[in-house]
matplotlib code that plots the C-alpha trace (Angstrom):
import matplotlib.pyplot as plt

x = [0.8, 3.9, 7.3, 7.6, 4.6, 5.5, 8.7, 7.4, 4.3, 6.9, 8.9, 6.4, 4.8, 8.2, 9.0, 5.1, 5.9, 9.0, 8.8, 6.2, 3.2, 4.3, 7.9, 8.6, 9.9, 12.7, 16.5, 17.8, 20.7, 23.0, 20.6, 21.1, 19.0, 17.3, 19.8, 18.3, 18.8, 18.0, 19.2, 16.9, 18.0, 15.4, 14.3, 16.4, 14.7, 11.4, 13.0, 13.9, 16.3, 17.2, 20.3, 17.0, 14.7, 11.3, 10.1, 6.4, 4.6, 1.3, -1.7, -5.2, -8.0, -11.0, -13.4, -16.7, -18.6, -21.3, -24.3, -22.7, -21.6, -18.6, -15.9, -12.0, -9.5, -6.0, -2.8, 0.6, 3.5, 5.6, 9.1, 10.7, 14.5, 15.5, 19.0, 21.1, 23.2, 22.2, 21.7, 20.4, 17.9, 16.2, 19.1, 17.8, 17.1, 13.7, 10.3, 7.5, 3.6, 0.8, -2.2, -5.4, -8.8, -12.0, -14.3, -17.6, -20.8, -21.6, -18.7, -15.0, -12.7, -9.5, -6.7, -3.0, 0.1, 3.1, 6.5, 10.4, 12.6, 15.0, 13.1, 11.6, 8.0, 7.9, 10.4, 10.8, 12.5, 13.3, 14.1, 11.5, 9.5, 7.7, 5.9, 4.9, 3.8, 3.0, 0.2, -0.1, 1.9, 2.1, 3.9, 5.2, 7.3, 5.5, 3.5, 1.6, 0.9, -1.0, -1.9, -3.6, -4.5, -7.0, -8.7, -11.3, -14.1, -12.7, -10.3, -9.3, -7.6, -6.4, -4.8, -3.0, -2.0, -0.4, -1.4, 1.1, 4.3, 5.9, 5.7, 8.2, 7.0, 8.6, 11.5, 12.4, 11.0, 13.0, 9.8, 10.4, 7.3, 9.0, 9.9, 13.0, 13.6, 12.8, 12.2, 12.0, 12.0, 8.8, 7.3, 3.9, 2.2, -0.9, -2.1, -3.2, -6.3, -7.3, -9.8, -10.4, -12.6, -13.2, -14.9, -17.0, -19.4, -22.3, -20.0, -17.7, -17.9, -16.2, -14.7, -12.8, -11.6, -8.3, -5.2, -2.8, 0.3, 3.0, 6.4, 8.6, 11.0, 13.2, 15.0, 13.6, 10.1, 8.2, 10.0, 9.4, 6.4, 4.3, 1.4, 0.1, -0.8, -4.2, -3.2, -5.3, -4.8, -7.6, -8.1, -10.6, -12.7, -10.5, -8.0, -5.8, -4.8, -3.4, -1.6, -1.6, -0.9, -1.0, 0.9, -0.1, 2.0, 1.4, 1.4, -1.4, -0.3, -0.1, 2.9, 1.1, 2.7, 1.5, 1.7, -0.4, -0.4, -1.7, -3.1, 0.1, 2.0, 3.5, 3.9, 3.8, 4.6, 3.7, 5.5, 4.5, 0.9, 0.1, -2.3, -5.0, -7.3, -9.9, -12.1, -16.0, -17.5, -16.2, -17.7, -19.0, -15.1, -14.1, -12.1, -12.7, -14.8, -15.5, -13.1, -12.8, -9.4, -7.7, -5.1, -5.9, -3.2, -5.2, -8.7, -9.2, -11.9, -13.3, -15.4, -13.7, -16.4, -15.7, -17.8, -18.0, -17.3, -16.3, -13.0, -11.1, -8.1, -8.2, -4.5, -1.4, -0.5, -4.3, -5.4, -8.2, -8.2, -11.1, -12.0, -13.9, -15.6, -15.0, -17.2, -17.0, -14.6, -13.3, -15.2, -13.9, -12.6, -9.9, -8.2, -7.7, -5.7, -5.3, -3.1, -2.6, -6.4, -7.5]
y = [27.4, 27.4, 26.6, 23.1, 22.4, 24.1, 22.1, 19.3, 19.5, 20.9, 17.3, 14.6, 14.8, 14.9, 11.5, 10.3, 10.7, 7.9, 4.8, 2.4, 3.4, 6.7, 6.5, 3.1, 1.8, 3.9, 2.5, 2.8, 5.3, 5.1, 4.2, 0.4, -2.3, -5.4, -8.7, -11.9, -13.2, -10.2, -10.1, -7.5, -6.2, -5.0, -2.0, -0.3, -1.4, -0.4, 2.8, 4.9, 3.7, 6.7, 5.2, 3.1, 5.8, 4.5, 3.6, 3.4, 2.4, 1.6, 0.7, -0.3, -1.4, -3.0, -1.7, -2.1, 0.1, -0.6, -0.8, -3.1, -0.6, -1.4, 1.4, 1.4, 3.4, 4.0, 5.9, 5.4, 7.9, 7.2, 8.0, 9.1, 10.4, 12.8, 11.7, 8.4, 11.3, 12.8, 16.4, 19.1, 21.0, 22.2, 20.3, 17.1, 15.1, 13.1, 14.0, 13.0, 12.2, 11.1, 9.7, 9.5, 8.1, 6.7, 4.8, 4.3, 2.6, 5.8, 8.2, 7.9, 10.7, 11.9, 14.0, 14.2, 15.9, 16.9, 17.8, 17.9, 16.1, 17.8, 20.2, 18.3, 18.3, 14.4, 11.9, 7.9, 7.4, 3.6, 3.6, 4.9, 4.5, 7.3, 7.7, 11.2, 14.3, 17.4, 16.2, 12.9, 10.3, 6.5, 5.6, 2.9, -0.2, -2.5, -4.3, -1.7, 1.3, 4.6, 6.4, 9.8, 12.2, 14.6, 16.4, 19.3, 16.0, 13.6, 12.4, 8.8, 8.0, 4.4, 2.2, -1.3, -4.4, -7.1, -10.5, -12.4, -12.0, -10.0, -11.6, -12.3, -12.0, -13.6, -15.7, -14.7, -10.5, -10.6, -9.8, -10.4, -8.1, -9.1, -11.3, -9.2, -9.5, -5.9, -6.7, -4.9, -5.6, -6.2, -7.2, -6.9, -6.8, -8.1, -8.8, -5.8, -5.7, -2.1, -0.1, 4.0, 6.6, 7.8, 11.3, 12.0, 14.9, 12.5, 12.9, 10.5, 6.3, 3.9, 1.2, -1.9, -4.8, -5.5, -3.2, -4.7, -2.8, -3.0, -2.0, -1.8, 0.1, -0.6, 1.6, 0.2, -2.0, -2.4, -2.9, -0.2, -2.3, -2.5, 0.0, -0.7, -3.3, -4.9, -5.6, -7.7, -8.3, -10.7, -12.0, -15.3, -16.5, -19.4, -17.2, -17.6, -14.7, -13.9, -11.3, -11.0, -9.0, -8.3, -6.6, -5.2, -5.1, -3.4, -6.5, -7.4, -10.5, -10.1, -11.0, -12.4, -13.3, -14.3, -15.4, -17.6, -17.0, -19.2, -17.9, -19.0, -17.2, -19.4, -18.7, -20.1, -17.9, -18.4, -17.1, -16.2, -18.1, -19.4, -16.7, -15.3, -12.8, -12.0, -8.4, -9.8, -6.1, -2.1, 0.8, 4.1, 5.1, 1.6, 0.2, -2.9, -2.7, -7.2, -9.5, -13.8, -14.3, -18.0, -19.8, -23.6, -24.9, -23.8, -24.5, -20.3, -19.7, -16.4, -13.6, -9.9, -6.9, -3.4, -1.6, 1.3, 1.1, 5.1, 4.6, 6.4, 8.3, 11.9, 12.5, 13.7, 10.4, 8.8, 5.4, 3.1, 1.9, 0.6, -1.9, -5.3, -8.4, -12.1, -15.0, -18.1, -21.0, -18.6, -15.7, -13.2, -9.5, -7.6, -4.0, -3.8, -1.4, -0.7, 1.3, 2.0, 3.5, 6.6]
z = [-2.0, -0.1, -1.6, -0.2, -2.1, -5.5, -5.6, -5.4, -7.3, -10.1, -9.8, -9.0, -12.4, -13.8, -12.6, -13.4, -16.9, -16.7, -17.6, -16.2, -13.6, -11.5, -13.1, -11.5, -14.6, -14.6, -14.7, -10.9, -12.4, -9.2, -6.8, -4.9, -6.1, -4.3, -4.6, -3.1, -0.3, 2.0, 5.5, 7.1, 10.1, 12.5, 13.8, 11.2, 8.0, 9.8, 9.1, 5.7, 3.1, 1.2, -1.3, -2.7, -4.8, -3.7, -0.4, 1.2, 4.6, 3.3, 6.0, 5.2, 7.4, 7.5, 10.1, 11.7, 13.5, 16.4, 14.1, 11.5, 8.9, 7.2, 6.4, 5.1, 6.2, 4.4, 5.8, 3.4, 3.2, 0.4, -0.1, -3.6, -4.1, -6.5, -6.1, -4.6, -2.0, 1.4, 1.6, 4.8, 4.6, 1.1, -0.6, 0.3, -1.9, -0.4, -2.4, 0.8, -0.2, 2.5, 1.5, 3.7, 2.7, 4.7, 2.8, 3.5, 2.0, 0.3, 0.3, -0.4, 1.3, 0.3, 1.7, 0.6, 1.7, 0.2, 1.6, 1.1, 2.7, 5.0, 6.8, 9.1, 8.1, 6.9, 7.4, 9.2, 11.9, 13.1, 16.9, 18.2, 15.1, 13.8, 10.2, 9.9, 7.5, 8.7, 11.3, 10.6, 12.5, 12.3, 15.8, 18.2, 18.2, 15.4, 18.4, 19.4, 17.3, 17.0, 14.1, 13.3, 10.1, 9.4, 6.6, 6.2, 5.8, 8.3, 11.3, 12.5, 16.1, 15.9, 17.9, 16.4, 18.2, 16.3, 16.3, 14.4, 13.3, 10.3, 6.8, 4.3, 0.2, -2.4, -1.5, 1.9, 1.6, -2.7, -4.3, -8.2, -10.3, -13.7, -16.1, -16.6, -13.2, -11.7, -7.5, -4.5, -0.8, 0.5, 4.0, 5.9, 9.1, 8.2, 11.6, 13.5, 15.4, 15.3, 16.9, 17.1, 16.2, 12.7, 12.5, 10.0, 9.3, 11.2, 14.3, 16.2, 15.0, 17.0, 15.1, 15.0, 12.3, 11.0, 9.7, 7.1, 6.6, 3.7, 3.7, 0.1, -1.1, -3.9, -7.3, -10.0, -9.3, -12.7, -16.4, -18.5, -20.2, -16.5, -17.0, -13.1, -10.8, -9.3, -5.5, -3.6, 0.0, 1.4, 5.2, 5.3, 7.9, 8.6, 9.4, 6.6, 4.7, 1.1, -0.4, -4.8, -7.2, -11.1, -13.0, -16.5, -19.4, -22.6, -24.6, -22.6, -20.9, -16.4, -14.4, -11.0, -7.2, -4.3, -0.7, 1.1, 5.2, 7.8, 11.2, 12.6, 10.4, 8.4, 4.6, 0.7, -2.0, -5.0, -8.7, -11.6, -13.3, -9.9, -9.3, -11.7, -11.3, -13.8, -14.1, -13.6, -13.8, -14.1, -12.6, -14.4, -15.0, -16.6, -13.6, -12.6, -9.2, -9.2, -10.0, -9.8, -7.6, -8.2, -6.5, -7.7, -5.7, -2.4, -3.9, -3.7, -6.7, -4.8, -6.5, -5.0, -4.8, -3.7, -0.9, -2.3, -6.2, -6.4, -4.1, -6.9, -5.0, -6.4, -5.7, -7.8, -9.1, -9.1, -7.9, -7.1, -3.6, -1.3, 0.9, -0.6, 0.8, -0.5, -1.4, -3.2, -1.9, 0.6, 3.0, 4.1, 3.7, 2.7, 0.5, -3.4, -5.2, -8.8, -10.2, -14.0, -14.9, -16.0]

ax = plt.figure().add_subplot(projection="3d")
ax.plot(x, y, z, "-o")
ax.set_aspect("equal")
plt.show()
């Protein structure tokens, strides 16, 4: 294990014992905080924000290949700060984590890298945009994209084209996850066309679908009672889209959100209690694998299922994430993730 590695294997469970899911309860302790009324400035906040002490770009895609097989596909690189200063080299203070995964009918894979920041072997850059650790690389100028990884049990090529423009959550890209008031800055790219090559131990699949891809960062994102979160973004046949979430609280009461999006673009959010999504059914490990997805005030009464009910990410801080298909008032397909299980 090289020391890169050690370090921060040694200080991401550190922080996964804090408050809340992962540590994201914890108090911000120096580090800026989200305010409303954001005024993004772009390409820059494409980029890293490191006086903010979590960050991610988060893609997932749902893909096709030739024969009709449906797979998923997930590339994120997250972002964590030991400290709200800059530092070179080893004495920066950026903890770096890449997720890949490729889900199919039948098999989940999973691949994770670690790095600090510093050295040069992860970081963001915003003009020219790069996304990279190690290897792996999420490139190009948020209209057209490439992005790579690899593992010892699979590879993707892929190439994004977007199709709409950026979205905006919560009041104007303020995303509020608490009663309390916790928020961070969150935005998407929820309409890339994608289309690549996954290799798997079967040999090279050529693929296509849709990509949606998340950006957040923020200091302090869950209250100290949020346990996790059950994500849902979901693209209908229609072409509208919708993006929800709930998060768990140890009384046992949710704290929901979500956005509506039309094909144009054009966007309703929705606060707390508008949204509610209920567990239908739970896999051999007790997490929730089916779930009935309401938004009343759209007529949305849609039952969620997972392709592959065994998408359980086997990394450092561990996950469910996998892609899902949609039926009910709505069709259509999109990603869950759910954080918080054991």
């Amino acid at each position: 294990m090289s020391v890169r590695v050690l370090i921060f294997v040694v200080l991401w469970p550190m922080a996964a014992m804090a408050q809340g899911f992962a540590g994201l309860g914890t108090d911000a302790d120096g580090f800026s905080v989200p305010e409303p009324n954001p005024q993004f400035s772009f390409p820059a906040d494409h980029g890293a924000h490191p006086d903010y002490r979590i960050e991610w770009w988060y893609l997932t895609a749902n893909l096709t290949a030739e024969d009709g097989t449906p797979y998923g596909l997930q590339w994120t690189l997250f972002r964590s700060a030991l400290a709200p200063e800059e530092g070179d080299g080893w004495t920066a203070p950026q903890l770096w984590m890449g997720h890949a995964a490729v889900t199919t009918p039948d098999a989940h894979f999973v691949s994770e890298r670690l790095a600090r920041g510093g050295i040069g072997q992860a970081g963001v850059t915003s003009d020219p945009f790069e996304a990279w650790i190690d290897d792996w690389t999420l490139e190009g100028d948020w209209d057209r994209m490439r992005m790579t990884a690899s593992a010892p049990d699979f590879a993707y090529d892929m190439a994004l084209t977007a199709q709409g423009p950026l979205i905006f959550h919560g009041d104007a890209g303020y995303s509020v996850k608490s009663g309390a008031g916790q928020a961070s800055y969150y935005y998407s790219q929820p309409f890339f066309a994608i289309e690549g090559v996954l290799q798997l131990s079967d040999g090279d699949i050529p693929v296509t679908g849709n990509a949606w891809l998340d950006r957040e960062w923020s200091s302090q994102p869950l209250a100290d009672n949020q346990t996790g979160w059950d994500w849902f973004s979901l693209s209908f046949e229609d072409g509208d889209k919708m993006m929800g979430f709930r998060l768990q609280q140890t009384d046992g009461k949710n704290f929901t959100s979500a956005t509506w999006i039309t094909p144009e673009g054009e966007t309703t959010p929705y606060t707390d209690g508008a949204l509610k999504a209920t567990p239908l059914a739970v896999n051999n490990a007790d997490v929730p694998v089916r779930w009935r997805v309401e938004l009343p005030d759209r007529g949305l009464d849609v039952t969620v299922g997972a392709i592959n009910e065994d998408a359980w990410m086997t990394t450092s801080v561990p996950y469910w994430e996998g892609p899902v298909t949609v039926t009910g008032s709505h069709a259509g397909i999109g990603y869950l993730e759910m954080t918080g299980y054991e």
